[in-house]
Backbone atoms as SQL, in Angstrom:
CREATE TABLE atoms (id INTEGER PRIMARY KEY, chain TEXT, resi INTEGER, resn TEXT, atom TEXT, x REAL, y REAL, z REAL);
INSERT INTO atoms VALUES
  (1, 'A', 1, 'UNK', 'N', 16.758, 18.568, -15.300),
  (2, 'A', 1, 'UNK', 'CA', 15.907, 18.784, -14.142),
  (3, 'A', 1, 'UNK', 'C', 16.023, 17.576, -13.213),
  (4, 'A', 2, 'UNK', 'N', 16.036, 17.981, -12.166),
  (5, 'A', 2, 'UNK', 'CA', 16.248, 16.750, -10.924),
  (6, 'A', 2, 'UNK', 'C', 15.170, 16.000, -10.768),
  (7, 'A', 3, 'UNK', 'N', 14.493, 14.517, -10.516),
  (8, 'A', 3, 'UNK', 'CA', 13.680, 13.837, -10.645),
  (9, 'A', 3, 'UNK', 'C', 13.422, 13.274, -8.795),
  (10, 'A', 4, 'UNK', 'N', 13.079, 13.604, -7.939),
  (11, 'A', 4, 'UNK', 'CA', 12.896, 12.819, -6.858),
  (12, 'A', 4, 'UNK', 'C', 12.130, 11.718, -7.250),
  (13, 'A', 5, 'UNK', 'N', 13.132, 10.801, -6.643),
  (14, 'A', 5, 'UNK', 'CA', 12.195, 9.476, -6.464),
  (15, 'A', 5, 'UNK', 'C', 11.000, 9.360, -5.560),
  (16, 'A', 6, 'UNK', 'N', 9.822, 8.563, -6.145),
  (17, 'A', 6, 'UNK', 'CA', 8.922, 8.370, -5.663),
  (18, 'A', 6, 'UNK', 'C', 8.772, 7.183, -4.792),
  (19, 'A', 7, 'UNK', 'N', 8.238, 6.546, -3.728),
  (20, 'A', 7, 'UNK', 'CA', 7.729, 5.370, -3.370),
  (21, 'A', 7, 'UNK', 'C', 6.290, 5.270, -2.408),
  (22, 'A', 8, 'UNK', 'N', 5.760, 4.047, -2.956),
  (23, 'A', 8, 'UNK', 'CA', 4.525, 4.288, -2.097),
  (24, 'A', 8, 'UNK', 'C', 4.609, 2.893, -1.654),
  (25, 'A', 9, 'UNK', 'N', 4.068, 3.289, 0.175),
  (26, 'A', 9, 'UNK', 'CA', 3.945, 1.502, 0.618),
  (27, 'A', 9, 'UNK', 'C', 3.166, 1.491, 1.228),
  (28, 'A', 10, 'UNK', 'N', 2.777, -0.262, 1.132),
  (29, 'A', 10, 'UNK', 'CA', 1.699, -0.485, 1.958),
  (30, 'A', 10, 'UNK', 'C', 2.258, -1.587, 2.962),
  (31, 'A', 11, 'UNK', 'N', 1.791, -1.405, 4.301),
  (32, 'A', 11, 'UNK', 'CA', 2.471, -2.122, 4.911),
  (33, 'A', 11, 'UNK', 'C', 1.629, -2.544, 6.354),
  (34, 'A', 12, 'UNK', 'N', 1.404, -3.510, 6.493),
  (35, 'A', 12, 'UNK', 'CA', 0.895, -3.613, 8.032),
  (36, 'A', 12, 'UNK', 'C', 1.615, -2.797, 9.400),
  (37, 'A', 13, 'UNK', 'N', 0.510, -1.836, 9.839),
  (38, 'A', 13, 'UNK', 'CA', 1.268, -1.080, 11.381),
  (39, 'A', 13, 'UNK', 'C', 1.606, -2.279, 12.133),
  (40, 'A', 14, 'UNK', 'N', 2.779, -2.708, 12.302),
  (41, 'A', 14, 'UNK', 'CA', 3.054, -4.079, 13.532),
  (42, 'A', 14, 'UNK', 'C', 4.289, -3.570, 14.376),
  (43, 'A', 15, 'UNK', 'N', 4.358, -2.829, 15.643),
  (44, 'A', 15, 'UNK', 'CA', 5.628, -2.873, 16.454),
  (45, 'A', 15, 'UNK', 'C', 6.593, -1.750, 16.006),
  (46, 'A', 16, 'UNK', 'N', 5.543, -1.097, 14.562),
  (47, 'A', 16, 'UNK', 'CA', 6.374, 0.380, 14.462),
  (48, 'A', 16, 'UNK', 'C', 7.674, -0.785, 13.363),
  (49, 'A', 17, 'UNK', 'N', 7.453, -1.487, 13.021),
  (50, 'A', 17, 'UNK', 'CA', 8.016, -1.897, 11.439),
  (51, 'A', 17, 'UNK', 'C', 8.139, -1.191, 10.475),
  (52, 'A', 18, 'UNK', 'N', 6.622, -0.570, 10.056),
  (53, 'A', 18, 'UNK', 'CA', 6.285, 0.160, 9.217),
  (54, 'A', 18, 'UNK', 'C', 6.856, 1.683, 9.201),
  (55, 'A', 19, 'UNK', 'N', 7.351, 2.268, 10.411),
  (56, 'A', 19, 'UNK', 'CA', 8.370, 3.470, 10.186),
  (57, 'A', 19, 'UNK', 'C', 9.408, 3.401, 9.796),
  (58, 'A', 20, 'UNK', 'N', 10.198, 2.077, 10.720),
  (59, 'A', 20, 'UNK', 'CA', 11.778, 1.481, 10.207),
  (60, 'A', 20, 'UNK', 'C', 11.780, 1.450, 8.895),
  (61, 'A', 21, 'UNK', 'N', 10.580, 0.629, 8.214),
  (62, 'A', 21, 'UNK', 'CA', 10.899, 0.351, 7.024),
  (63, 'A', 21, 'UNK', 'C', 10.617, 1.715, 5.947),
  (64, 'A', 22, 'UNK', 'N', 10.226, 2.851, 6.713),
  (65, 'A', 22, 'UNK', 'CA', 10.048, 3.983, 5.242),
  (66, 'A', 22, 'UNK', 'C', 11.365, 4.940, 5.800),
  (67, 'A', 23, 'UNK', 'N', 11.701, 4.649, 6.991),
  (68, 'A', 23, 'UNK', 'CA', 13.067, 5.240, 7.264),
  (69, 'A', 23, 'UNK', 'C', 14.119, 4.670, 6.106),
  (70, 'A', 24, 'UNK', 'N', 14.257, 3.551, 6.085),
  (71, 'A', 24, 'UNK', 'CA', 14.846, 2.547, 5.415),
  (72, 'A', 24, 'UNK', 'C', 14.991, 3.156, 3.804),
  (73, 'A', 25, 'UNK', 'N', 13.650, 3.287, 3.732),
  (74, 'A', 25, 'UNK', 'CA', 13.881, 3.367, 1.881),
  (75, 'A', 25, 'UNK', 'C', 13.934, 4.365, 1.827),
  (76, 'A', 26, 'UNK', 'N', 13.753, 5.491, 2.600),
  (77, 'A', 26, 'UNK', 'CA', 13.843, 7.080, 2.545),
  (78, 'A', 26, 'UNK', 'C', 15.568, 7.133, 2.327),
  (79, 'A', 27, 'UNK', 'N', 16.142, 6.003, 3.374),
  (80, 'A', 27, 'UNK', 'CA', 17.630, 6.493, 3.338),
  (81, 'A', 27, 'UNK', 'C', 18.264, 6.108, 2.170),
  (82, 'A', 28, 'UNK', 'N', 17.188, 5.784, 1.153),
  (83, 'A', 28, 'UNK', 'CA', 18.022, 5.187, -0.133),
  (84, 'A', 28, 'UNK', 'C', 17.782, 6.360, -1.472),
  (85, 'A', 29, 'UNK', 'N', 17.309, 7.568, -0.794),
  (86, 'A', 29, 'UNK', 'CA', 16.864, 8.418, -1.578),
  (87, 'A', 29, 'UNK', 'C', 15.726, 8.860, -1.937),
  (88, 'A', 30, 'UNK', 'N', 14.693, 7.933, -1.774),
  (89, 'A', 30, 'UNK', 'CA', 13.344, 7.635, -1.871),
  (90, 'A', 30, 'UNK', 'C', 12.188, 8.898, -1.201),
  (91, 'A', 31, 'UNK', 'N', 11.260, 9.445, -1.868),
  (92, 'A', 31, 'UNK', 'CA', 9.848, 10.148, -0.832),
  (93, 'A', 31, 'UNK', 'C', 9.337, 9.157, -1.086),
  (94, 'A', 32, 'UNK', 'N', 8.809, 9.078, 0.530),
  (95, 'A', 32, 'UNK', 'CA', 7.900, 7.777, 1.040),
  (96, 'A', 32, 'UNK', 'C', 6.579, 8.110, 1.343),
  (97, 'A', 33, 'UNK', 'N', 5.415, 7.757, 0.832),
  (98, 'A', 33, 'UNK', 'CA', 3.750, 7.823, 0.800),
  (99, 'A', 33, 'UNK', 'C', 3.812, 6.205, 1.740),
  (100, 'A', 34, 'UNK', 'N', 3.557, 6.616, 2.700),
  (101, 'A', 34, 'UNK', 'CA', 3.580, 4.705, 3.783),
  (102, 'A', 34, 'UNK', 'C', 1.852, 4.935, 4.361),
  (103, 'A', 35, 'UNK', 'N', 1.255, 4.103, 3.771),
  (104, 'A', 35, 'UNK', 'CA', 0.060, 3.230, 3.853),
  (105, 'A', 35, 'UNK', 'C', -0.469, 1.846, 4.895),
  (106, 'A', 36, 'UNK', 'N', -1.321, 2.065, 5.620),
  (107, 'A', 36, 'UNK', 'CA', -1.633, 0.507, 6.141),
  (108, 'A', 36, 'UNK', 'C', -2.050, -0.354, 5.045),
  (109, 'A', 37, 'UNK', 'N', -1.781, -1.637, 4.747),
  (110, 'A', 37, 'UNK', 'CA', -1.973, -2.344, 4.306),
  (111, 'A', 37, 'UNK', 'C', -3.585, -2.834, 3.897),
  (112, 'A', 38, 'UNK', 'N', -4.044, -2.897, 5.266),
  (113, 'A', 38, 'UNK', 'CA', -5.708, -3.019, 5.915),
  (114, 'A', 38, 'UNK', 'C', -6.215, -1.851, 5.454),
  (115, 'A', 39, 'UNK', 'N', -7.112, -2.044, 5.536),
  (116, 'A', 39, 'UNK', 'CA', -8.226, -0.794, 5.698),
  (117, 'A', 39, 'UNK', 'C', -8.713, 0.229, 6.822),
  (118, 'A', 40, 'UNK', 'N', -8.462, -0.797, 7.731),
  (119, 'A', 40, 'UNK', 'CA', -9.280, -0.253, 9.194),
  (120, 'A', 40, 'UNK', 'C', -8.136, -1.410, 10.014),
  (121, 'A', 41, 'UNK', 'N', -8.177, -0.468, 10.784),
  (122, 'A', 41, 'UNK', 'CA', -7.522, -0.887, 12.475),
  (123, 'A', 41, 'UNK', 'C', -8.531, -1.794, 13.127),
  (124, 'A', 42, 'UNK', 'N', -9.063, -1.542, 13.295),
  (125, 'A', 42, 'UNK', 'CA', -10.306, -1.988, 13.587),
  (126, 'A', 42, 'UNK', 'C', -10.037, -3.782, 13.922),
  (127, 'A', 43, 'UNK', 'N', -10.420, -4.337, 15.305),
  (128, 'A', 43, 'UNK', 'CA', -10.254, -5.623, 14.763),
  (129, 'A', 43, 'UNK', 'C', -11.041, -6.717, 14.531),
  (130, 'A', 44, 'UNK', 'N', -12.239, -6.653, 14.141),
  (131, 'A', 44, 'UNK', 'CA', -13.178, -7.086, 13.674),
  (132, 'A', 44, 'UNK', 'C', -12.572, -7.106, 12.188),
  (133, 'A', 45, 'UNK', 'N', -12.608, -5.962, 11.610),
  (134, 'A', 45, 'UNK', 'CA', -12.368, -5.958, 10.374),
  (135, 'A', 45, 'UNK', 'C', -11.049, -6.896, 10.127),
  (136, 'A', 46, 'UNK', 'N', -9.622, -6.425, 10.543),
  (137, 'A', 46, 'UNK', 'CA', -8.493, -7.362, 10.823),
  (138, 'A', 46, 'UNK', 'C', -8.711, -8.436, 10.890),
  (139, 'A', 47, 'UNK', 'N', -9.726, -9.085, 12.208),
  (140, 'A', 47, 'UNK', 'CA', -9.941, -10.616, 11.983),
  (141, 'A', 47, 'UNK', 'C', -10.853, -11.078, 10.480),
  (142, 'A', 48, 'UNK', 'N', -11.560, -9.808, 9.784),
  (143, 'A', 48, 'UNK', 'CA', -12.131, -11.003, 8.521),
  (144, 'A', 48, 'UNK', 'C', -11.124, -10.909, 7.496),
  (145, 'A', 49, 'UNK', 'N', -10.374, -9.878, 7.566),
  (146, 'A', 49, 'UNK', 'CA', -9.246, -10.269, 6.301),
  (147, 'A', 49, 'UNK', 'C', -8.330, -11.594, 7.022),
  (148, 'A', 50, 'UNK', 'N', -7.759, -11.259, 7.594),
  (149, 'A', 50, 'UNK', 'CA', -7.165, -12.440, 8.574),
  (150, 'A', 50, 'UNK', 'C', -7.563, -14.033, 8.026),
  (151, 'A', 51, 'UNK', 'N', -8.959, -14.162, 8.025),
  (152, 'A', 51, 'UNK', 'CA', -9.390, -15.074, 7.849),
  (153, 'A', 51, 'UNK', 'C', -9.827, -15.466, 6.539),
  (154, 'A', 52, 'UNK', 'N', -9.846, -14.653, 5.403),
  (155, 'A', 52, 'UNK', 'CA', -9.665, -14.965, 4.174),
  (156, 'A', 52, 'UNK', 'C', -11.245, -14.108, 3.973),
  (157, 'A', 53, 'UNK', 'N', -12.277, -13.274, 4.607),
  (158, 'A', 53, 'UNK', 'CA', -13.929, -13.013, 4.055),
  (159, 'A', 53, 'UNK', 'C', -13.534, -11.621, 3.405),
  (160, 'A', 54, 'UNK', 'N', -12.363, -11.182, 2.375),
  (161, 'A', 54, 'UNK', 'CA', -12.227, -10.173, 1.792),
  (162, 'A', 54, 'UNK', 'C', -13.429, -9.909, 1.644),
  (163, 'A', 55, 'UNK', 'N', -14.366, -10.615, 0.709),
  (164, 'A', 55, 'UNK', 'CA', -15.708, -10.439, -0.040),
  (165, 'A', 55, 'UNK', 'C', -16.532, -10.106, 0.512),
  (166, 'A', 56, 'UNK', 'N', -16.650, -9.930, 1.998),
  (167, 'A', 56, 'UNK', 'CA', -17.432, -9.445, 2.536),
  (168, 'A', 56, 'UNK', 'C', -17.007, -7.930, 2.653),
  (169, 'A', 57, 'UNK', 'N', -15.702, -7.244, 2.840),
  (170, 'A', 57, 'UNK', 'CA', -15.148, -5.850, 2.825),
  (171, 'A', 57, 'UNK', 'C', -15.109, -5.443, 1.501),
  (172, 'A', 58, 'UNK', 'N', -15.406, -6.226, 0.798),
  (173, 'A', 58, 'UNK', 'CA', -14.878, -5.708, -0.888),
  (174, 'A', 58, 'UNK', 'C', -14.982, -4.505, -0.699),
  (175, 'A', 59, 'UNK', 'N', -16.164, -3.424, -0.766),
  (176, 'A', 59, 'UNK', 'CA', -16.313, -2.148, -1.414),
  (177, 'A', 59, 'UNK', 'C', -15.535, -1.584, -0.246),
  (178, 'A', 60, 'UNK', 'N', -15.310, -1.962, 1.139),
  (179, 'A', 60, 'UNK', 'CA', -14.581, -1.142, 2.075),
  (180, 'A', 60, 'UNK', 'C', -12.952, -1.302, 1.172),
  (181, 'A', 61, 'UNK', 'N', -12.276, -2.366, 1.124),
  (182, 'A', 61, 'UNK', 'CA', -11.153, -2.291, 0.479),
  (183, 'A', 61, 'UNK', 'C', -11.016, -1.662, -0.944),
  (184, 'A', 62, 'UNK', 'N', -12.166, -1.525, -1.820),
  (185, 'A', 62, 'UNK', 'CA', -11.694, -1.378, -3.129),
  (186, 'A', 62, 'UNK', 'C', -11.644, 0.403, -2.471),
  (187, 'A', 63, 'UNK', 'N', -12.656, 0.860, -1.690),
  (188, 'A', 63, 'UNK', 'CA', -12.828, 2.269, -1.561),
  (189, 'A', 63, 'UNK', 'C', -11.550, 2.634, -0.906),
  (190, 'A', 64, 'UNK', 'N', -10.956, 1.926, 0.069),
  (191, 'A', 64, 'UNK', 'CA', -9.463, 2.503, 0.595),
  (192, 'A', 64, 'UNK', 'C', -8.657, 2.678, -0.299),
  (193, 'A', 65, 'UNK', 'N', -7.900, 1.499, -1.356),
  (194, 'A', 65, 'UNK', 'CA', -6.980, 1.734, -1.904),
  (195, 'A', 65, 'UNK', 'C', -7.547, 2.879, -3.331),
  (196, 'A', 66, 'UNK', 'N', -8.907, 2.820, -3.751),
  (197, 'A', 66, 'UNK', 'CA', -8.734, 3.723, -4.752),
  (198, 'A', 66, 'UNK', 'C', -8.941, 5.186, -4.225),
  (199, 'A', 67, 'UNK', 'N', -9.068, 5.229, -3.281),
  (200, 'A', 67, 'UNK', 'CA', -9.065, 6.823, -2.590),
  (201, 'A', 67, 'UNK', 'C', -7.463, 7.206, -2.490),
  (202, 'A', 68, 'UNK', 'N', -6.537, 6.105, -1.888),
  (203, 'A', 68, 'UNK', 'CA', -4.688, 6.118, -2.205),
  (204, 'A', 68, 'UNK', 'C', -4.753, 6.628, -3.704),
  (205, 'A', 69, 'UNK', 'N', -5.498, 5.738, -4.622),
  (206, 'A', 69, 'UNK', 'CA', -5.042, 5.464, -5.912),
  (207, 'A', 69, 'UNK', 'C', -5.492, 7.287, -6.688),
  (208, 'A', 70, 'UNK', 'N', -6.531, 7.318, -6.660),
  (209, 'A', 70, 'UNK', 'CA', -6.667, 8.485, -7.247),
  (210, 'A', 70, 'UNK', 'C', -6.043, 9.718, -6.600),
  (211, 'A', 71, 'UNK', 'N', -5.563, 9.863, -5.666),
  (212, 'A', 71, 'UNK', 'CA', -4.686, 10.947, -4.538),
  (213, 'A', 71, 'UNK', 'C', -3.301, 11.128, -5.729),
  (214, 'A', 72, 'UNK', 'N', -2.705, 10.269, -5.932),
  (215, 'A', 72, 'UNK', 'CA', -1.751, 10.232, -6.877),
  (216, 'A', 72, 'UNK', 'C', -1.361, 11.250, -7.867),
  (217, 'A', 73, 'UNK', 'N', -1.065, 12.185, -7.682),
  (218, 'A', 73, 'UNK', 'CA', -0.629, 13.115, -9.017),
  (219, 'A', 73, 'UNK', 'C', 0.485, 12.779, -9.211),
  (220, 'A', 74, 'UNK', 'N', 1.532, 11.872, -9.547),
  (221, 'A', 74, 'UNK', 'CA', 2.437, 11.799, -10.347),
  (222, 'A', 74, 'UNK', 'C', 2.715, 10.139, -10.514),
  (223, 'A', 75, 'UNK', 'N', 3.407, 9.796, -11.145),
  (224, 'A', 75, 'UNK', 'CA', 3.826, 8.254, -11.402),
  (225, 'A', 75, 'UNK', 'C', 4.607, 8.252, -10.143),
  (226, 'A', 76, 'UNK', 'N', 4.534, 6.683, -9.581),
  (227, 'A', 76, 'UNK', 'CA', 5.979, 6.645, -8.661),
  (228, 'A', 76, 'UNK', 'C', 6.444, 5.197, -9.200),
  (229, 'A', 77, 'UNK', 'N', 7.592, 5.657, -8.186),
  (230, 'A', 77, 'UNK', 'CA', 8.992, 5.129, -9.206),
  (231, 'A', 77, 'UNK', 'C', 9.030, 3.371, -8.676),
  (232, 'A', 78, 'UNK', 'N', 7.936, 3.533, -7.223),
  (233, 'A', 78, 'UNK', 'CA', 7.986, 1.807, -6.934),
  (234, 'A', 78, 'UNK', 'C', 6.980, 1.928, -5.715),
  (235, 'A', 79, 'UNK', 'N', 6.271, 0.746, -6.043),
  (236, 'A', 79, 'UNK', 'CA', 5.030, 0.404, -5.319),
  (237, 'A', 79, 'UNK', 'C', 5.675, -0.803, -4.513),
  (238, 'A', 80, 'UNK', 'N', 6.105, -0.696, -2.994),
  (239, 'A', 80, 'UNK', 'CA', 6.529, -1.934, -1.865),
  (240, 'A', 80, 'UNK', 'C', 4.945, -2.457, -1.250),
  (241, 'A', 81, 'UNK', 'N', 4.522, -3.338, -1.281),
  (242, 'A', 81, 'UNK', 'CA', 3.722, -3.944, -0.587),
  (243, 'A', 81, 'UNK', 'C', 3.958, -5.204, 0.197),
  (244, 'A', 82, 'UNK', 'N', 3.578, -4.730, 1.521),
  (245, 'A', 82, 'UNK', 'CA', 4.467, -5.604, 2.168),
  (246, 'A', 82, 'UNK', 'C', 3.413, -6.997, 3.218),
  (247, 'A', 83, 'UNK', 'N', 3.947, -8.365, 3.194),
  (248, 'A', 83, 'UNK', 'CA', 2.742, -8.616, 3.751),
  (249, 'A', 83, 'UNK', 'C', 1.396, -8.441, 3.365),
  (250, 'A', 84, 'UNK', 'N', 0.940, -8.356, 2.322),
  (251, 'A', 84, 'UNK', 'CA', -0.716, -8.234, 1.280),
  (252, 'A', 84, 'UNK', 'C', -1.346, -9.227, 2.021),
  (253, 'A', 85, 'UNK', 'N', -3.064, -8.663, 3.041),
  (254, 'A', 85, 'UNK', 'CA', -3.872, -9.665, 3.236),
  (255, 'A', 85, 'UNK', 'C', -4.694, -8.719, 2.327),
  (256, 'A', 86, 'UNK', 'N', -5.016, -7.567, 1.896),
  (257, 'A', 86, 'UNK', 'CA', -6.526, -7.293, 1.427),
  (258, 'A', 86, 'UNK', 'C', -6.380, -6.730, -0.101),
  (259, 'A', 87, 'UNK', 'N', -5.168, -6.290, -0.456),
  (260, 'A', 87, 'UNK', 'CA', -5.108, -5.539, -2.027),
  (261, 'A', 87, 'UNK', 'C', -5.562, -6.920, -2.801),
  (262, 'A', 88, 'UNK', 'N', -6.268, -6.700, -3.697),
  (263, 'A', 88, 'UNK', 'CA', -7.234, -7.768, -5.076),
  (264, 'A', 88, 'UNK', 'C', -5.592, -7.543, -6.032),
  (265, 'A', 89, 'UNK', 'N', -6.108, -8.772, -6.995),
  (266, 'A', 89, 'UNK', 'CA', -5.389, -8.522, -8.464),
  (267, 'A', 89, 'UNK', 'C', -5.780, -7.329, -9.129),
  (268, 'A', 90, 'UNK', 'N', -7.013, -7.128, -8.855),
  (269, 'A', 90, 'UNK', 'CA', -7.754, -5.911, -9.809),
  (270, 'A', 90, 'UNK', 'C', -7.061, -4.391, -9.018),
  (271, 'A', 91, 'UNK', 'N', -7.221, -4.519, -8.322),
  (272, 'A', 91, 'UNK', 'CA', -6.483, -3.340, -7.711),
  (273, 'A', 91, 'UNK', 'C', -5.108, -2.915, -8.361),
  (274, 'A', 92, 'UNK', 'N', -3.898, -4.163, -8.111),
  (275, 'A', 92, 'UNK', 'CA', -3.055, -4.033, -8.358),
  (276, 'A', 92, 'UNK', 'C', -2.763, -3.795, -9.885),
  (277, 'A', 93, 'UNK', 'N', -3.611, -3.992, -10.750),
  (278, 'A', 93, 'UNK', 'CA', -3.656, -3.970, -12.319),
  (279, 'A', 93, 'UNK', 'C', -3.302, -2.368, -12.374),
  (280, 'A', 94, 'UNK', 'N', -4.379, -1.849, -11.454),
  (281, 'A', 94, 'UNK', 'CA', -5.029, -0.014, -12.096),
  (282, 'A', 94, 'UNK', 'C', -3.623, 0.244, -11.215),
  (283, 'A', 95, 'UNK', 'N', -3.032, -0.153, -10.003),
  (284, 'A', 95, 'UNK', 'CA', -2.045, 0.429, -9.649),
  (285, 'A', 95, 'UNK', 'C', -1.024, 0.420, -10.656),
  (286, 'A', 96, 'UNK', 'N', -0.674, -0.369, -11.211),
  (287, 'A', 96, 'UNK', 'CA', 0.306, -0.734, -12.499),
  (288, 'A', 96, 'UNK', 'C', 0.383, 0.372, -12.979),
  (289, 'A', 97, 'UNK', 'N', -0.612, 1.138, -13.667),
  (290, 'A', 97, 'UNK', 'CA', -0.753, 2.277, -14.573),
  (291, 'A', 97, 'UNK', 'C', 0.189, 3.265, -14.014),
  (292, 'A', 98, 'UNK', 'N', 0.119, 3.587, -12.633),
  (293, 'A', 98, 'UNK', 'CA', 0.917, 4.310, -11.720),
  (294, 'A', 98, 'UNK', 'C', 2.196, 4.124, -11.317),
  (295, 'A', 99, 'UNK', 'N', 2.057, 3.071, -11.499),
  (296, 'A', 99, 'UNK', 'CA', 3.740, 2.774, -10.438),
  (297, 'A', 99, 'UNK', 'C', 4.989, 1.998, -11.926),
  (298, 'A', 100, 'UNK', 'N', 6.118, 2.327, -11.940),
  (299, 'A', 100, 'UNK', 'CA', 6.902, 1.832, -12.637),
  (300, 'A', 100, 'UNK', 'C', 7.291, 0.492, -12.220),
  (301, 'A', 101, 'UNK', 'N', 7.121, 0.447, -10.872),
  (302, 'A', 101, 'UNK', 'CA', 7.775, -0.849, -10.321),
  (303, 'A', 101, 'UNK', 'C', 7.133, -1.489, -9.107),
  (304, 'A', 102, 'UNK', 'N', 6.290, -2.451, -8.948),
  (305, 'A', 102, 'UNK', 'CA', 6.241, -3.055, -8.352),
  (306, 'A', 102, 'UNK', 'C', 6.353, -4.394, -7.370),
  (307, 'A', 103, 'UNK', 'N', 7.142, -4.208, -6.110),
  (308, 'A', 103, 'UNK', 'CA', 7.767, -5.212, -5.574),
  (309, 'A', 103, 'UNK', 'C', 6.802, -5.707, -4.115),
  (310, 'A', 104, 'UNK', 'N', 5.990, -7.113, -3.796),
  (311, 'A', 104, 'UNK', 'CA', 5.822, -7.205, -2.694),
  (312, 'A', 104, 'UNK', 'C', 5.874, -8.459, -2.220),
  (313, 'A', 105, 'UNK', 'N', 5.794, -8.212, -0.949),
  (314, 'A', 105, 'UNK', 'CA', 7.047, -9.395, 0.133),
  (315, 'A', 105, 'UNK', 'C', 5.958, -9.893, 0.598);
């Protein structure tokens, strides 16, 4: 049985980067799930990750990525995160369970 590869990314929207780059891994065979990085556009919010007050967004960030996280019906084959201002260690743990491979820049 044929296996499509999976990938999921997270990536800051900057200048339309973030299409190039799922064009990119798409052309390597890859289905691409492409994610903002952030939570919110928003730039209030932007400026407190920016500035290091995760702890003040906590439950906004833990609620973004585990709403990604539980969406998930299948393993994927590699988790790109690109540029990380707001994903926790803890996050990335439960993502583990999911992803075979994780790489971020």
């Amino acid at each position: 049985m044929f296996h499509s590869k999976k990938a999921l990314v997270f990536c800051p929207k900057f200048f339309s980067y973030d299409i190039e780059i799922k064009k990119a891994i798409e052309n390597q065979g890859y289905s691409v799930e492409l994610h903002d990085e952030r939570p919110s556009t928003d730039l209030f919010i932007r400026a407190l990750i920016r500035f290091g007050f995760n702890a003040v967004l906590k439950r906004k960030i833990e609620n973004y990525y585990l709403n990604i996280f539980n969406s998930l019906n299948e393993t994927v084959d590699i988790l790109i995160i690109i540029n990380p201002e707001s994903i926790t260690p803890e996050l990335l743990k439960k993502f583990r369970g999911k992803c075979k491979n994780i790489v971020v820049y």
